[in-house]
N, C-alpha and C positions, 0 to 999 in steps of 0.2 A: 316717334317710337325709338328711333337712331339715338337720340341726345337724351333720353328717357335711361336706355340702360345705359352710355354713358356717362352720367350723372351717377346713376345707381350705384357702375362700381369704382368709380372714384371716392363715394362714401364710400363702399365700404374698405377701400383702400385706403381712407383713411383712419378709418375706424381703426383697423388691425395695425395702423401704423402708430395709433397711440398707443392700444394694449402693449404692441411691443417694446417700443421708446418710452420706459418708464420715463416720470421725471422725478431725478433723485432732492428731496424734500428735508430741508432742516428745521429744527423744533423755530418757532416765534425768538426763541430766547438768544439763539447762536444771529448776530449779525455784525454788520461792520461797525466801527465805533465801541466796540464792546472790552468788559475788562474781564479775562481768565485771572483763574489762582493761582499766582507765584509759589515755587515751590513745593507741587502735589501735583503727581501723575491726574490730569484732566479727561475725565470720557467728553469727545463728542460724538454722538450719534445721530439718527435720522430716519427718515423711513424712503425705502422704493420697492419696486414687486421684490417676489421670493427669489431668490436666488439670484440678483441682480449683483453685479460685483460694484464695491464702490472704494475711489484712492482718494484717500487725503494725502496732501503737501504739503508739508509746512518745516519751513527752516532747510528746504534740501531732502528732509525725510519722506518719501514716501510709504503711506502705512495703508493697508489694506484691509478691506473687510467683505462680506458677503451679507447682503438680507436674511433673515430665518424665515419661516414658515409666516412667522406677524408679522411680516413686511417693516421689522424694522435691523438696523445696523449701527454698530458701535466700533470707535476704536479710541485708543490711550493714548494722547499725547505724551510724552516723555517731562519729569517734573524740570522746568523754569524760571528762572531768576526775574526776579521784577525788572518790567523794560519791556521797550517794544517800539515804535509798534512795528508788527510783524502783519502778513498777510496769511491766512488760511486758503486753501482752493479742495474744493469738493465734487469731483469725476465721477459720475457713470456711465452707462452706455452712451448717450448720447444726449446730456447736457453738462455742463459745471457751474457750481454756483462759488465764487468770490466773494472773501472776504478782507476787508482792506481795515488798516489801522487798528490792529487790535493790541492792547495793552497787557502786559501781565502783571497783577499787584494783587490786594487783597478784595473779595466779595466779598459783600452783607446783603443778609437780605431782610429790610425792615415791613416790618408784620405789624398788625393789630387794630384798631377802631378810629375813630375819624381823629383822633391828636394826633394819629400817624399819617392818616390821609390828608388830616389840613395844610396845607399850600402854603405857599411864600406869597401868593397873591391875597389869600386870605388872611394873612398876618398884616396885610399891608407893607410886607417889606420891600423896597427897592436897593439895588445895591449902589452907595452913593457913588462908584465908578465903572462905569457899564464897561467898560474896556478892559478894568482889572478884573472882572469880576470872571471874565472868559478864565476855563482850567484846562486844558485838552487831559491834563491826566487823572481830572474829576469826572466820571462818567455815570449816568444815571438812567435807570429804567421804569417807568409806570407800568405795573402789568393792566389788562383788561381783566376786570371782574367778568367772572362766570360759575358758573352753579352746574354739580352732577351727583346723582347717587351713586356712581363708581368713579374710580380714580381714571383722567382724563391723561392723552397723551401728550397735549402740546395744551398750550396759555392760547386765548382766546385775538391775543392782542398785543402791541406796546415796541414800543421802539427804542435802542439806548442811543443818544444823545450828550454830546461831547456838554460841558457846562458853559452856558452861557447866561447873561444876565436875563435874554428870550427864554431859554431852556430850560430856565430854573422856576419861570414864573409859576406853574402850575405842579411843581412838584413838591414831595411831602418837604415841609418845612424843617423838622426834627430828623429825618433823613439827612438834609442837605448840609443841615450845621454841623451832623455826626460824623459826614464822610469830610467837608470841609475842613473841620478840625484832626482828625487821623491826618491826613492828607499833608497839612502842613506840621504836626509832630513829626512823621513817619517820613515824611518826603517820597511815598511810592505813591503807584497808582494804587484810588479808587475804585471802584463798582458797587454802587447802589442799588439795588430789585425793589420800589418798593410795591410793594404787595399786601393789600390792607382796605378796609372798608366799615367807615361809621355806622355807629349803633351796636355792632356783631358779638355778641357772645361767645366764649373760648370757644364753646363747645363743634360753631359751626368751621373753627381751623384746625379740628383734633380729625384723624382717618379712622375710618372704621376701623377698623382691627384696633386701635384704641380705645374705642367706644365701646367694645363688645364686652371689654373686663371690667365696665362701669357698670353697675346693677340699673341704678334709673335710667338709662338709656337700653338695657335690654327689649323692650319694648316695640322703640322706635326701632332698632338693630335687623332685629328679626322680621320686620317687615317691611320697611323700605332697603337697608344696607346691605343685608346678605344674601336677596337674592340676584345681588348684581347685575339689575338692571339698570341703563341708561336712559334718562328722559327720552331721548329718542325713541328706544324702544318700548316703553312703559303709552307713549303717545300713540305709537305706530297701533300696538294693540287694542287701544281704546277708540281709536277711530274704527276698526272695525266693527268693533259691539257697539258702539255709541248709536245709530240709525235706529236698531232696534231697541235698546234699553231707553233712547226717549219717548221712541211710538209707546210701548209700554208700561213707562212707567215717571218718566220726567215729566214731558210734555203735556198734563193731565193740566184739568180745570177750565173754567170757564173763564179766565183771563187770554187763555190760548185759545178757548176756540169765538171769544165775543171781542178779540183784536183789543186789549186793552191799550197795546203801546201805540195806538193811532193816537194824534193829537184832537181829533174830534170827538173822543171817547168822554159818556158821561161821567161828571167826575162827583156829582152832586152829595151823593152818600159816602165819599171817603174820604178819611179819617185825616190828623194828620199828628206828626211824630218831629222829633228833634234828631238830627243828623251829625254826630255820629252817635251809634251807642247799642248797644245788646238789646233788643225786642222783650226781650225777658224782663228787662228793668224797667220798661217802660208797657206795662200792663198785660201782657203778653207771657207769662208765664208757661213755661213747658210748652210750647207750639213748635210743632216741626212741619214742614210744609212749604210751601209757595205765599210770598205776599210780593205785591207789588207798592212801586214806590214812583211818584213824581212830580217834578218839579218845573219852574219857566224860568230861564234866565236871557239876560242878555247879553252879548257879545261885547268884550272889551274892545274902549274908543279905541279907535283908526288902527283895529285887527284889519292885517292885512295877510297873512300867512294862508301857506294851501291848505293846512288843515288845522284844529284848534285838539291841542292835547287835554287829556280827560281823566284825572290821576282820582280814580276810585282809590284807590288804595287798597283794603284788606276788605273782603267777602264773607261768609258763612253762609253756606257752604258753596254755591252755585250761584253763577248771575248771568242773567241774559240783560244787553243795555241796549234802547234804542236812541232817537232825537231826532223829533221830528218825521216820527214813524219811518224810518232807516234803522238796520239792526248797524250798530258800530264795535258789535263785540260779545264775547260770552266768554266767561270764564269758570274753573271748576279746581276744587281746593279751597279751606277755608284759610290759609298762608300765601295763596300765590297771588302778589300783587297785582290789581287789574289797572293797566297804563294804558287805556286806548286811545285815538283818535281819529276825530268828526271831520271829514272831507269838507273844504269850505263851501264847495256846491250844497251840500245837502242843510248848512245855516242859515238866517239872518239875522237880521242886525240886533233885533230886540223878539222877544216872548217865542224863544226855541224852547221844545219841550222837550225834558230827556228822560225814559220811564225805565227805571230798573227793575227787574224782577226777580228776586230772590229766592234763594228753596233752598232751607236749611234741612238736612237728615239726619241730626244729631245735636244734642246739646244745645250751648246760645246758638244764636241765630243773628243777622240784620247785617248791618255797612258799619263795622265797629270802631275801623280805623282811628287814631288820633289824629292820623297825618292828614285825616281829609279834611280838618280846620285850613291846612296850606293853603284851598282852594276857594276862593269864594266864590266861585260857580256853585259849591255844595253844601256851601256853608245853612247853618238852618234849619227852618221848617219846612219836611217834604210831605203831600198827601200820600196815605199810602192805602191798599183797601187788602183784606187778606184774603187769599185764594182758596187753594184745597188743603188741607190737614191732611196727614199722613203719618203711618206708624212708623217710626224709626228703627226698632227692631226689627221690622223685616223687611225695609225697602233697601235694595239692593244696588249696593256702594260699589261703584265699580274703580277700578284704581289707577288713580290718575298721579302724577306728578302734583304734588303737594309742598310749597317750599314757602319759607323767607329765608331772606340771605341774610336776616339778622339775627335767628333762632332756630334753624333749620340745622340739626349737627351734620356734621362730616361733609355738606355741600359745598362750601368753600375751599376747603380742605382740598377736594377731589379733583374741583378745575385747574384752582390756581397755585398750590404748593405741590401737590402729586406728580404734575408735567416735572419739575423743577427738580426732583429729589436724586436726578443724576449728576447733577450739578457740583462740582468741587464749590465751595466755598470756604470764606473762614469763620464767618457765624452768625449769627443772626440778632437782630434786635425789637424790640416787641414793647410796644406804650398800650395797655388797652385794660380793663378792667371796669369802668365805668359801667357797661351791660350786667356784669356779674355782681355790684356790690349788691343787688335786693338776697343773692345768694352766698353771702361772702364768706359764710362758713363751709360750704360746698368747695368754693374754689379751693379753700386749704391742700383737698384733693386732686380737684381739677388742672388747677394750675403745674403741678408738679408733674404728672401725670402726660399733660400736654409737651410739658419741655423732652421729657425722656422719648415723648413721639418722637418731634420731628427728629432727633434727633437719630433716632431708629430707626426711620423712614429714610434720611438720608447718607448713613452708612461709613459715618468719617468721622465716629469715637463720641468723644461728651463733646462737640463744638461749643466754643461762649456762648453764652448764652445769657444776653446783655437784656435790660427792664426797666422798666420807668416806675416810678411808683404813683400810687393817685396823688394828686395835688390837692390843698386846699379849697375848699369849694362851698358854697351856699353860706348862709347868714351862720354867724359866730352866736356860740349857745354862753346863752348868760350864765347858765351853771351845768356842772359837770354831767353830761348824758349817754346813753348808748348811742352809737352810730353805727348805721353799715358802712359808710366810706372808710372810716378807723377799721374794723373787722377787714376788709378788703385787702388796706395796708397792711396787715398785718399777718395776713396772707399772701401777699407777695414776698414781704420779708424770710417769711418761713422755707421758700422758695431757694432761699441762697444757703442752705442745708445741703443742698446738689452739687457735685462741683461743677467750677470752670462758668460759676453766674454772677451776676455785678447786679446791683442796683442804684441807678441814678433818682436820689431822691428829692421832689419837688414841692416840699412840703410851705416851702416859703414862696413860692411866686404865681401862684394859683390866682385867679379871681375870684371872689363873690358869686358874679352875679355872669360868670362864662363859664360853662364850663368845657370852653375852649380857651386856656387862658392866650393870651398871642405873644408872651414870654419862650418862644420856642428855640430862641438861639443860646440860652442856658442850657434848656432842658439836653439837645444836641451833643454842648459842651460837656457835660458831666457824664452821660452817656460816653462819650469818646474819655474821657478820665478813667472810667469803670473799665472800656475795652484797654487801654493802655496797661491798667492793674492785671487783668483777668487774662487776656488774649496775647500782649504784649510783656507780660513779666518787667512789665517798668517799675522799678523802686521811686514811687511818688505815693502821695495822700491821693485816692484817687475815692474815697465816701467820706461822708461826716459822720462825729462823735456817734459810736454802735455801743448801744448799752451791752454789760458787760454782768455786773453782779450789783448789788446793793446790800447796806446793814445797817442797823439799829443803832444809837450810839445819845443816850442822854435824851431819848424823844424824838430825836431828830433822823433823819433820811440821811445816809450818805451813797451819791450814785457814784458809780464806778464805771469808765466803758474801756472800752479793746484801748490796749497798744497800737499805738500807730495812727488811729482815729483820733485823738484828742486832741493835746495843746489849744486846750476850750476857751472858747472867747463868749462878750453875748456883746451882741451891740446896742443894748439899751445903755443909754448915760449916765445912769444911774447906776449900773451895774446888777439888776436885777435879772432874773429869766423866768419867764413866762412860760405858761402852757404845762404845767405839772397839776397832778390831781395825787391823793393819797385816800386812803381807807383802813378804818381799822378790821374787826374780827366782823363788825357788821357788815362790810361788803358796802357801803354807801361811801364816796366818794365825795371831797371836798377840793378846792382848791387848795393850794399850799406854796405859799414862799421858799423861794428860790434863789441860790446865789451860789458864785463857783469860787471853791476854798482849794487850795493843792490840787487842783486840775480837777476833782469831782466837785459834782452839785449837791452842794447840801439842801434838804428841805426839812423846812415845819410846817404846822398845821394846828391853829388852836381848838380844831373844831376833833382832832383826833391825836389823841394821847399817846396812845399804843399803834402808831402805823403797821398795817401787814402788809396793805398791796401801793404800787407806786405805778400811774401811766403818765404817759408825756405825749402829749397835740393825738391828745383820743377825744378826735371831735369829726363831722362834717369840713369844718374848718377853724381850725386853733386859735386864731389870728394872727396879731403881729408874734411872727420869728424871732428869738433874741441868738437861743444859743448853736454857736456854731465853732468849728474848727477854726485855725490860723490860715488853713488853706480855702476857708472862704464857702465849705459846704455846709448845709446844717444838719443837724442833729437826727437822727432817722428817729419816725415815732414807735412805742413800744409799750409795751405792758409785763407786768410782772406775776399777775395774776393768772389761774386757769378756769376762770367764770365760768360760767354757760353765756354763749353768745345771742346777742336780738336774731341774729340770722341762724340761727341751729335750726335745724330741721326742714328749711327751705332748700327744696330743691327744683331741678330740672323736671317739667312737666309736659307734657306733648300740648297739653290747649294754652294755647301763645295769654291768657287771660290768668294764670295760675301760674306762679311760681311754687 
């Protein structure tokens, strides 16, 4: 009894001694190794309890702050000259947290879809001198991807990292060459954020408050974004209703109560279906309800792992999964990816069964995924037998966290740029458009729209605001056609209407048949040319040949582009250029001969007398590139027409199946 309340108030003495002894807490982003902005009064801040005092040191300076009411705290570094490295030290009550080797130079924070997230490893690049290849004033940060309907306070993840030939291996590739190249123009320090994730549509890197002045996102706005709730809380709530809304009204049928996911369940009368794909398509028309689904596979040779991963992928609307009559998971949302895994206790080697059961309450329905081809565990024909039907008008949707993190708006947004927007930087750079061209006349909007956010969100004027444009991509059209990749480009282009924006154009080094090309140490370079023009005020050719005007003259085309862009070359032997198309009053396009006369490109066309419109590499992919500047860029593509676009009228849609 003696050592009983001893014990007792030893917790709770320690209990009250952590309440007291905050510990003062810095955002993922502030650590050692890291690079501040030269030249611009810097906020660091942080959280500890309310009214916690907290001093920062740095340079001799001590500067002070207190916590608010949110538990968190800010204070201003005084603005900096590039150089360093310098130490930080961060005091409260009763811990400090150090900060060692910190540099001060220029931040970027490179954004956008997987040409941004592609890697050095996945380029194959090595650097042919591991030794030289180390930078100490090259610094670089992977953030961790994460997802929220409100804007989050810290990054999930991510460490910066002095550069090393180790360090660089798994970082974005077009990042690395972009700060690489600064780095050695500029001779200051570096910092690289990058922050970005394959597949992802603008929309899911734009903040609600963004979103709310778009009309086709009203929709989503008002009912997931603005009642600023947090997955956390959105879950917390639904675990409480969940017990009884499945006694109710889920959990129904005779699948649930005749135990179908046992593996000795008869299976003689069910049906069977091809995997992936909408139930609607596949004879099933208008069905809302429960069906089940399953299959036997066996265990990949000399699996040895504790558990084996299980990438369902995408659902409509609900799934419960078993294997081997073991439940391994349930999910709900027809967006949120189902990634579970099977204990290896509960497998063997050969003929595991794995039984899904589906319950769609709305619209299509099934295991629709593309991505579940990746798997051949799932590949295929699955049996499947259909359960209970259900009205969908009145069965009762309870609200759950509903996401992809590659179509889900303002999710991205909220984790991983949100934490960030207190951040001094010097601007940002952005490769990504490939999700958006099926809507490439939308981005026209979007994209512009997007730039003015972050830029609003983060509070430090028009920042550069630096761009890749699409690259050449897919099979080269034998004759003149609409494309959304063209349409895409040509809304990026329009983009640089804003000031203080560059675009690094990759029209010539594209692949076919990637569309990742692994040419990313140009894409980098040209990039860093643009931030030199835009950000840097450096007098150089930093884009290729920008159309400019055109006129009529004897039949014939004469192009005209900007000052400063031209001194036009083409590197065919020949001396021809390639990739122009013309049209007359008809609006049908032909190709047309090309050659560069006093620095414009003349064209003919025997198939059009009377040219009106003129486009240049308005294709998927143009092919071979001739014309280019003296400085080695090429020719940005363009159009002189104001058609109606193949993508008009496509927009953003809440069912991931419908643009």
């Amino acid at each position: 009894m003696f050592y009983s309340k001893k014990l007792f108030l030893l917790l709770v003495s320690c209990f009250v001694t952590v309440n007291v002894f905050a510990i003062v807490r810095l955002p993922v982003i502030f650590q050692s190794n890291m690079v501040l902005q030269r030249d611009k009064e810097v906020t660091i801040w942080g959280f500890a309890d309310a009214g916690e005092k907290v001093e920062v040191n740095f340079k001799g300076q001590l500067l002070k702050s207190v916590a608010g009411k949110n538990s968190k705290w800010s204070i201003k570094l005084p603005a900096t000259t590039a150089g360093g490295p310098y130490d930080i030290t961060v005091k409260g009550k009763a811990d400090t947290v150090e900060l060692h080797n910190i540099l001060f130079g220029d931040v970027w924070i490179c954004g956008g879809q997987s040409n941004m997230q592609y890697t050095l490893d996945q380029i194959g690049y090595l650097p042919a001198d591991t030794a030289a290849a180390r930078n100490p004033k090259l610094r670089i940060f992977t953030a961790s991807i994460d997802m929220d309907y409100v804007p989050k306070d810290d990054l999930s993840g991510g460490t910066w990292n002095e550069v090393s030939a180790e360090a660089i291996k798994y970082f974005s590739a077009t990042a690395y060459f972009f700060g690489k190249f600064l780095n050695d123009s500029l001779q200051v320090p570096i910092g690289l954020i990058s922050d970005n994730l394959g597949a992802t549509a603008i929309e899911t890197w734009m903040s609600p408050e963004a979103l709310s002045t778009i009309p086709q996102f009203d929709n989503f706005h008002k009912t997931y974004l603005a009642p600023a709730k947090s997955f956390k809380e959105i879950t917390a709530a639904f675990e409480k209703i969940k017990p009884e809304w499945q006694t109710r009204y889920y959990l129904k049928g005779q699948g649930i109560e005749q135990k179908w996911y046992l593996p000795e369940t008869n299976v003689s009368d069910w049906k069977t279906m091809e995997i992936p794909g909408w139930w609607e398509d596949k004879g099933m028309a208008d069905f809302d309800g429960a069906v089940w689904f399953r299959k036997t596979f066996d265990l990949p040779q000399n699996f040895k792992g504790a558990a084996l991963p299980l990438a369902l992928n995408q659902i409509d609307d609900y799934d419960i999964v078993w294997v081997n009559g073991q439940k391994v998971g349930e999910g709900y949302g027809n967006q949120n990816w189902r990634n579970y895994s099977v204990p290896a206790n509960v497998l063997k080697p050969t003929d595991n069964v794995i039984v899904v059961r589906v319950f769609d309450a709305g619209g299509k329905g099934g295991m629709y995924s593309n991505a579940i081809w990746g798997n051949p565990i799932l590949l295929g024909q699955w049996l499947y037998k259909v359960d209970n039907k259900i009205d969908a008008a009145t069965f009762p949707r309870p609200h759950v966290v509903n996401v992809s993190p590659f179509t889900t708006p303002a999710v991205l947004y909220n984790a991983n740029i949100a934490p960030l927007t207190s951040l001094a930087v010097k601007g940002f750079i952005w490769y990504q458009g490939e999700a958006n061209a099926p809507r490439a006349s939308e981005y026209r909007a979007l994209f512009p729209a997007f730039i003015n956010d972050w830029r609003k969100q983060f509070k430090q004027g028009d920042l550069p605001f630096l761009f890749v444009q699409l690259a050449n991509y897919m099979n080269e059209a034998a004759t003149p056609q609409e494309s959304d990749w063209a349409e895409l480009r040509d809304a990026q282009s329009a983009a640089l209407k804003l000031p203080n924006t560059g675009m690094a154009t990759i029209i010539d080094i594209g692949e076919a048949n990637d569309i990742h090309p692994k040419n990313k140490m140009d894409v980098g370079k040209r990039l860093g040319l643009a931030a030199l023009g835009v950000a840097y005020n450096k007098h150089i050719v930093s884009k290729g040949p920008t159309y400019e005007s055109f006129e009529i003259k004897d039949g014939a085309v004469i192009i005209h582009f900007a000052t400063g862009t031209d001194n036009l070359v083409t590197k065919d032997k020949y001396g021809y250029v390639r990739g122009f198309t013309v049209a007359g009053s008809d609006n049908k396009f032909y190709w047309a001969k090309a050659s560069i006369e006093n620095n414009t490109v003349i064209l003919t066309c025997k198939e059009v007398s009377k040219p009106v419109s003129v486009r240049y590499a308005w294709s998927d992919n143009p092919g071979v590139i001739d014309l280019y500047n003296e400085a080695g860029l090429p020719a940005v593509p363009f159009r002189t027409d104001s058609l109606p676009l193949k993508t008009e009228g496509k927009r953003f849609s809440e069912d991931p199946w419908v643009f």
